[in-house]
Legacy VTK file of the C-alpha trace (Angstrom):
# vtk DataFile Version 3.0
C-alpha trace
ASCII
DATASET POLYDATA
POINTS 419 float
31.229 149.487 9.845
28.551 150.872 11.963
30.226 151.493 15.446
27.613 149.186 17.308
28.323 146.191 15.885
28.824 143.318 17.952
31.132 140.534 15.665
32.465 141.555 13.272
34.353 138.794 11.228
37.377 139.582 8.832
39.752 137.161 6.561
42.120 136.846 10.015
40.194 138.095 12.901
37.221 138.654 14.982
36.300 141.965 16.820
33.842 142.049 19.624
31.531 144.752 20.445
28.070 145.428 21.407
24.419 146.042 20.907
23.866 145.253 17.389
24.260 142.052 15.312
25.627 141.732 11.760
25.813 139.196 9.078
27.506 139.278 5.880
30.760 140.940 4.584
32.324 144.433 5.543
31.107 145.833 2.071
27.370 144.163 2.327
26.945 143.677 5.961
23.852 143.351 6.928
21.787 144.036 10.728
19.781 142.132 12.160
18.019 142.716 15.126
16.302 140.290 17.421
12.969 141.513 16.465
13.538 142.691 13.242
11.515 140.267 11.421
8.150 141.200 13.385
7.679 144.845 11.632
4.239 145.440 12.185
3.259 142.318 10.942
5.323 142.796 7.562
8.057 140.314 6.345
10.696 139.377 7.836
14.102 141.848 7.388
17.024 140.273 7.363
17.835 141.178 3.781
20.747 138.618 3.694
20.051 138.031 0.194
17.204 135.926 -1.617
18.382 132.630 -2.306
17.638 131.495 -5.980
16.300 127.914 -5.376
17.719 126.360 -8.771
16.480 122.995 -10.474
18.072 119.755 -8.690
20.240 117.649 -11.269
20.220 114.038 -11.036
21.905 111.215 -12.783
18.765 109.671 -12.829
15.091 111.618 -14.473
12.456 111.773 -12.042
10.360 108.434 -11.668
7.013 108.577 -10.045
7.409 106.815 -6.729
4.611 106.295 -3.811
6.133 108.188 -1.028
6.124 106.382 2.179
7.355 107.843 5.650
7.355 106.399 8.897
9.520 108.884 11.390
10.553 107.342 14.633
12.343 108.180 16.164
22.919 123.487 31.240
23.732 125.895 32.538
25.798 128.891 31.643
29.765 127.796 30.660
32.169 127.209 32.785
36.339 126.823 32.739
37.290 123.482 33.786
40.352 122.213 35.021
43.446 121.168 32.331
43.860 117.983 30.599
46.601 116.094 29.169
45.250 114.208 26.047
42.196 114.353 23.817
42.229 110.319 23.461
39.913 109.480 26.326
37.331 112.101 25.852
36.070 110.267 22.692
37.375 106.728 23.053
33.195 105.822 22.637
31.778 108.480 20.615
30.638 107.236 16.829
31.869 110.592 15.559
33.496 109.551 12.061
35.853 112.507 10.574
36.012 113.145 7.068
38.789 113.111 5.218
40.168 116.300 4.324
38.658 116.748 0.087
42.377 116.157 -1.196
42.591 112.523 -0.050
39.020 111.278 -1.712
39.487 109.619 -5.200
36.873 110.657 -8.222
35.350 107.494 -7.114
34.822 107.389 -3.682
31.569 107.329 -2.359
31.416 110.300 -1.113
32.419 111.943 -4.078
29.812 109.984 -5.939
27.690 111.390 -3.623
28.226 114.773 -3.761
28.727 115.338 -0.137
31.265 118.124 0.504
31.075 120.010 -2.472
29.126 123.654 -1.684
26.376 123.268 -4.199
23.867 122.282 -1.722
21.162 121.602 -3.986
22.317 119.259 -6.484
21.787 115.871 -5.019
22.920 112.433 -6.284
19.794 110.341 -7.691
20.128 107.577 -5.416
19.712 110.149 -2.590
16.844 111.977 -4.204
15.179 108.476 -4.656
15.512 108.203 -0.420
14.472 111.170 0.682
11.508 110.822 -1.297
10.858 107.301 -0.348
12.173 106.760 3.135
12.725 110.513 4.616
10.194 112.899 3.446
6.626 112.829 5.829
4.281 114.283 3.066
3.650 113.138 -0.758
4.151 117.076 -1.722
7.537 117.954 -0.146
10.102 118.869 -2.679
13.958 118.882 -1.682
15.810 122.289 -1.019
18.863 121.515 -0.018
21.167 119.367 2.006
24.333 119.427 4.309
27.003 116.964 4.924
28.205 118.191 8.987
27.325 116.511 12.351
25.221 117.966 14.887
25.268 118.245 18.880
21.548 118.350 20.061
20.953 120.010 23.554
20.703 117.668 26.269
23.478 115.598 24.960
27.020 117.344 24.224
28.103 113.601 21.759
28.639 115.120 17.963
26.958 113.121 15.528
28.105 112.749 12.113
24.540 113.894 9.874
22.817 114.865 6.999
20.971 117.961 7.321
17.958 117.845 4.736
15.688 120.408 4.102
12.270 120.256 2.442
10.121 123.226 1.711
8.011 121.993 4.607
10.295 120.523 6.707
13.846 120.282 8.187
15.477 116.571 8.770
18.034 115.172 11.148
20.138 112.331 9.391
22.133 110.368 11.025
25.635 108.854 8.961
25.161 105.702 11.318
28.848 103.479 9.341
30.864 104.160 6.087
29.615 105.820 3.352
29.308 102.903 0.623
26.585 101.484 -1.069
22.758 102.531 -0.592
21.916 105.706 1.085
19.190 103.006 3.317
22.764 101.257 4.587
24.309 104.501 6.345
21.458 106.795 6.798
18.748 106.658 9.741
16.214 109.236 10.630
16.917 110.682 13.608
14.331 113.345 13.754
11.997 116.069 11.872
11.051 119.352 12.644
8.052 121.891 10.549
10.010 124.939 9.035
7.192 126.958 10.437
8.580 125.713 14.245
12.079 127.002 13.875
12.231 130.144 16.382
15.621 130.705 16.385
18.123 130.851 13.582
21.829 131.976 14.589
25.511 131.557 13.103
28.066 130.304 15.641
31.282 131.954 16.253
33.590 132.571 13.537
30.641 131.855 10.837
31.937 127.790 11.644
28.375 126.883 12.553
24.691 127.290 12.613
22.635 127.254 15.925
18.926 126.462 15.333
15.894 126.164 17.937
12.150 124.921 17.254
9.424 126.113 19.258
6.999 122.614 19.286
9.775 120.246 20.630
12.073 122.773 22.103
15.127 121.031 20.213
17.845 123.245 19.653
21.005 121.561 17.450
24.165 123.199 16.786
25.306 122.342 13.091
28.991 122.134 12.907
30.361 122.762 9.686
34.100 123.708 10.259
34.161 125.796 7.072
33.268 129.871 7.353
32.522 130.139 3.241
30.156 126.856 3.562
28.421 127.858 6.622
27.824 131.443 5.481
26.645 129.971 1.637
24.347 127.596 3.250
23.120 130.019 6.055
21.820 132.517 3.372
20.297 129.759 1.558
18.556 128.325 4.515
17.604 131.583 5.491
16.094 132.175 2.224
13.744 129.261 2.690
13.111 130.309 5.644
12.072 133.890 5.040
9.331 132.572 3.147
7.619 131.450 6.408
8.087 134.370 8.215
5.086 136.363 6.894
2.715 133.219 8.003
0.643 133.080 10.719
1.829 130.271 12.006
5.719 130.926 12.145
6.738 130.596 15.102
10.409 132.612 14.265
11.499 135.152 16.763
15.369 135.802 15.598
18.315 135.600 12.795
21.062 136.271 14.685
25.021 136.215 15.027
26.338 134.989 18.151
27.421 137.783 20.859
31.003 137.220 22.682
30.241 138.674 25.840
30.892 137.753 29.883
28.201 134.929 29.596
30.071 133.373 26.529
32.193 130.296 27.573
34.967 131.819 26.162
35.152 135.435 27.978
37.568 134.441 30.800
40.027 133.230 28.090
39.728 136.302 26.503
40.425 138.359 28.751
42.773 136.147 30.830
45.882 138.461 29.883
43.941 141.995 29.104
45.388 144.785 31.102
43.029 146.887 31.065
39.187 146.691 32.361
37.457 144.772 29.502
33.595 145.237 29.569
30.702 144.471 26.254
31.762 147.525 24.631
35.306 146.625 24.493
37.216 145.384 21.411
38.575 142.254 21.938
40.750 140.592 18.731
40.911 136.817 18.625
41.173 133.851 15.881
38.552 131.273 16.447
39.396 127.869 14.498
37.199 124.490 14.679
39.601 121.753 13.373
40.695 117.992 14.812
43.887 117.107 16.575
45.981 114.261 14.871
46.843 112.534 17.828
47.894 108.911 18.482
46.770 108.169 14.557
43.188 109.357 15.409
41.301 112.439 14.960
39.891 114.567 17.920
37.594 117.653 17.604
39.098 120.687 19.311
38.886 123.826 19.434
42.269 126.461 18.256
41.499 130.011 20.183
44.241 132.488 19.635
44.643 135.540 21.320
47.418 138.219 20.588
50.149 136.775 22.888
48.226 132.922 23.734
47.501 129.668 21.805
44.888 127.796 23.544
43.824 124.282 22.270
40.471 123.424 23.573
37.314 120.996 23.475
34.026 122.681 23.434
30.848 121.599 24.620
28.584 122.683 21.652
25.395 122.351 23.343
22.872 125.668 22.831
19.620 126.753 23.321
18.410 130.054 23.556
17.399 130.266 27.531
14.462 132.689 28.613
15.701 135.009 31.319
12.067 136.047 31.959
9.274 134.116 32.367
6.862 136.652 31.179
8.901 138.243 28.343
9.189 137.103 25.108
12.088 140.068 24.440
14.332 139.059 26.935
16.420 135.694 26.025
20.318 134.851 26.475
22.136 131.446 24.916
22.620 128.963 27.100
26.103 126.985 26.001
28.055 124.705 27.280
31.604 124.308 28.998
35.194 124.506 27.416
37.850 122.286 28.398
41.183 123.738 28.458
43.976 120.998 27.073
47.158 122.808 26.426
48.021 126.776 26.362
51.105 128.153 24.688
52.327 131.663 24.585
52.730 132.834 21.044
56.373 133.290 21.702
57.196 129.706 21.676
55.835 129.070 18.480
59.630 127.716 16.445
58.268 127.213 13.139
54.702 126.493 11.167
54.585 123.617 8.843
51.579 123.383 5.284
51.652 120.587 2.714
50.997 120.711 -0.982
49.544 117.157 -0.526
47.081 118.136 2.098
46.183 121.852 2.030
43.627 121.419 4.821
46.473 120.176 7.635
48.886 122.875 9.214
51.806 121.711 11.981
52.697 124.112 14.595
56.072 123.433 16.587
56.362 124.977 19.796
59.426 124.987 21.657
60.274 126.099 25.247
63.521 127.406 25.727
62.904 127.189 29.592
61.546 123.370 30.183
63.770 122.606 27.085
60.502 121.180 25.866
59.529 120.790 21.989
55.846 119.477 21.003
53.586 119.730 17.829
50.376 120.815 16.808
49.161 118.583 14.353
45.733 120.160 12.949
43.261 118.906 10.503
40.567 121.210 9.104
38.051 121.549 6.616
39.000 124.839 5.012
42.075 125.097 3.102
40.731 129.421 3.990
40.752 128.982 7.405
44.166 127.071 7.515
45.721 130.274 5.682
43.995 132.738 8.085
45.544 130.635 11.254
48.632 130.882 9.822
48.408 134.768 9.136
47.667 135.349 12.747
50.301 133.864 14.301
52.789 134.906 11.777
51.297 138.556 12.776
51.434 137.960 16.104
54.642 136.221 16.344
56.782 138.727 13.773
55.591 142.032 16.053
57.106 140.431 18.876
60.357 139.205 17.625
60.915 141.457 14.847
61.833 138.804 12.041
60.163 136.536 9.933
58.611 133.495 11.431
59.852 129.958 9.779
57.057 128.961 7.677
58.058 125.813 5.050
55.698 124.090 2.998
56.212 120.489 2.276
55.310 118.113 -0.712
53.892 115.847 1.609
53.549 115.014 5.643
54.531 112.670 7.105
LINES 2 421
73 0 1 2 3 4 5 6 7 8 9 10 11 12 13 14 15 16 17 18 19 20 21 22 23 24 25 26 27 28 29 30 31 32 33 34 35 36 37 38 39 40 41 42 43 44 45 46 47 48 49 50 51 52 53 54 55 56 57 58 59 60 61 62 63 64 65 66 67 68 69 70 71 72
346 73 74 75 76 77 78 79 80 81 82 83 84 85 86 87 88 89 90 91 92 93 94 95 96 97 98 99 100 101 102 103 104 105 106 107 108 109 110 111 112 113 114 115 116 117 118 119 120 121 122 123 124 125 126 127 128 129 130 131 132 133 134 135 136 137 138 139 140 141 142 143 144 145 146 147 148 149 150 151 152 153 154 155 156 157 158 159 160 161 162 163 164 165 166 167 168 169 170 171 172 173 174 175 176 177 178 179 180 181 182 183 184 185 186 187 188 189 190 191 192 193 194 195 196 197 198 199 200 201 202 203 204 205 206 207 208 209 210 211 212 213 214 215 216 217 218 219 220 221 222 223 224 225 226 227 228 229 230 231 232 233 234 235 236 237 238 239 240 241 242 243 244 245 246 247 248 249 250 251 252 253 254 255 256 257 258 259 260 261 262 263 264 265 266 267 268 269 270 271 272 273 274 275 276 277 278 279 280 281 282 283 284 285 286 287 288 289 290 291 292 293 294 295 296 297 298 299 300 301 302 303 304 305 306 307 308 309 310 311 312 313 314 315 316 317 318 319 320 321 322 323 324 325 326 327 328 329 330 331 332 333 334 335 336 337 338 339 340 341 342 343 344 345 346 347 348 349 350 351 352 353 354 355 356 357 358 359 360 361 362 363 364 365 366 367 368 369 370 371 372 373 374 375 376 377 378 379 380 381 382 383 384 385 386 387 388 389 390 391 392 393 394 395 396 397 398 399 400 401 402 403 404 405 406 407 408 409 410 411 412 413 414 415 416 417 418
């Protein structure tokens, strides 16, 4: 690994450092600078990998349809103050959670759909029909690719459960506005449409979980949550590879493909380093486990946020909100994210982890227990995710963690089924 490198991501951890960016794995890994792409006016070079666009499989063959389309419509982060419960926070939000892939039936409508498998590009006819109909702005777009995730658009931190579509001219905003059943028309609405050629910056979130994008003509910037590192990084290099074909035109408006830098303007630093000894500064390495997952709490599901350091567990809520903010006026070189603030809702030293629960029933869930042996206090982490990877990986680092302290194995049972 080149010794600049500024994330690096393994199966377990993530390493900060500075300077350079990287994408891809240890073997392959690939740099990208921020200007990299503008060469002396030659193609872009992020050399992530051409993505072969295959043919979309239907149910349905291809019926000639008139194609119709009407389209209608911070500051740097901050620690606040502790909270008690994740209940109130999104007691009005319409986020809906899916369920984790073990619990949907061959027939569900989501399965029908084809909506959380990772071949982004073969789509379900009755969606096809849609976005050709009802989504798409221009009789000659052709569909790319599509994402089931939810987004968080700057300006407003509420996460909204979407369909990202792509086009080869365009990129769309769905929103999933009720349940999944029925027509695509009955719980999809346009939310909003952007020209590939617009997109300026392109940029995988922390722990390859999510995708950061910003367009130059409306100055939207979205974060696309995804929850699940091998998804996000399959459908980064795809989108990426669509993308790259704009680059070398005149009108691109793309200044960056880029990895997200942990650094003292992330939201995150002070956690970080909260229990460092020593002096921590960009060049330092700092090892952490960065997990996006829900909290089962009160028979609902909560996003949060699972940081772990090598001695803390912190459970969080993130505000997701980004944009890439100028820092000069004048230069076009000189930009830092802008993201938003991180609520801190519980913090537990590694130490009073007791035992760490997985179930054959639902490989995406993972209990911690946490006892303390001084307030004579036992609780549970119940956690949801959407990566049956990213559960093992959680699990490795505390049982790393937790075993160099004590010495012994940590209690680790896996279950038929939860409770």
């Amino acid at each position: 690994m080149n010794e600049h490198s500024n994330v690096t991501e393994t199966d377990s951890l993530l390493m900060a450092r500075n300077l350079s960016f990287y994408i891809g794995e240890e073997e392959t890994v690939t740099e990208v600078g921020r200007d990299s792409w503008r060469d002396e006016g030659h193609e872009a070079s992020f050399n992530i990998g051409d993505s072969q666009l295959t043919s979309f499989c239907t149910a349905d063959p291809s019926t000639p349809v008139n194609k119709r389309g009407s389209f209608t419509s911070g500051t740097p982060g901050e620690i606040l103050c502790k909270g008690d419960s994740l209940a109130g926070s999104y007691t009005n939000s319409m986020l809906v959670v899916p369920k984790p892939l073990s619990e949907y039936g061959e027939e569900s409508s989501e399965a029908q759909y084809n909506l959380f498998t990772g071949d982004f590009q073969r789509v379900d006819h009755r969606l096809k029909l849609f976005f050709d109909v009802e989504v798409f702005e221009e009789n000659t777009e052709e569909l790319q690719c599509f994402l089931k995730l939810s987004t968080v658009k700057f300006g407003d931190a509420e996460e909204v459960p979407s369909l990202l579509v792509v086009s080869d001219h365009r990129i769309y905003v769905l929103v999933i506005c009720s349940e999944i059943q029925g027509q695509p028309s009955d719980w999809l609405r346009k939310r909003e449409s952007h020209c590939i050629a617009e997109l300026s910056y392109l940029e995988v979130g922390l722990g390859s979980q999510s995708i950061r994008a910003e367009f130059e003509d409306s100055g939207a910037a979205y974060t696309l949550l995804i929850r699940d590192r091998a998804k996000c990084k399959s459908f980064f290099n795809l989108l990426t590879g669509i993308i790259r074909g704009f680059a070398p035109n005149s009108d691109s408006k793309l200044k960056s493909i880029s990895t997200t830098r942990v650094n003292p303007q992330h939201h995150l630093w002070p956690l970080l380093c909260e229990n460092v000894e020593s002096d921590i500064s960009e060049d330092s390495h700092i090892d952490f486990f960065y997990l996006l997952a829900f909290l089962v709490q009160d028979g609902s599901l909560a996003p949060v946020t699972v940081l772990v350091t090598q001695a803390t567990l912190y459970l969080l809520s993130e505000d997701h909100q980004w944009r890439k903010g100028m820092s000069s006026q004048t230069s076009n070189e000189n930009t830092e994210s802008i993201s938003g603030t991180v609520h801190i809702h519980e913090t537990q030293p590694i130490s009073c982890v007791s035992s760490v629960h997985l179930f054959l029933s639902s490989p995406y869930r993972v209990d911690i227990k946490l006892y303390d042996e001084i307030a004579k206090d036992e609780k549970t982490w119940c956690l949801q995710t959407e990566s049956q990877g990213l559960v093992k990986d959680l699990v490795e680092w505390v049982r790393t963690q937790w075993e160099a302290m004590f010495g012994v194995k940590l209690n680790t049972t896996l279950h038929e089924t939860g409770s």
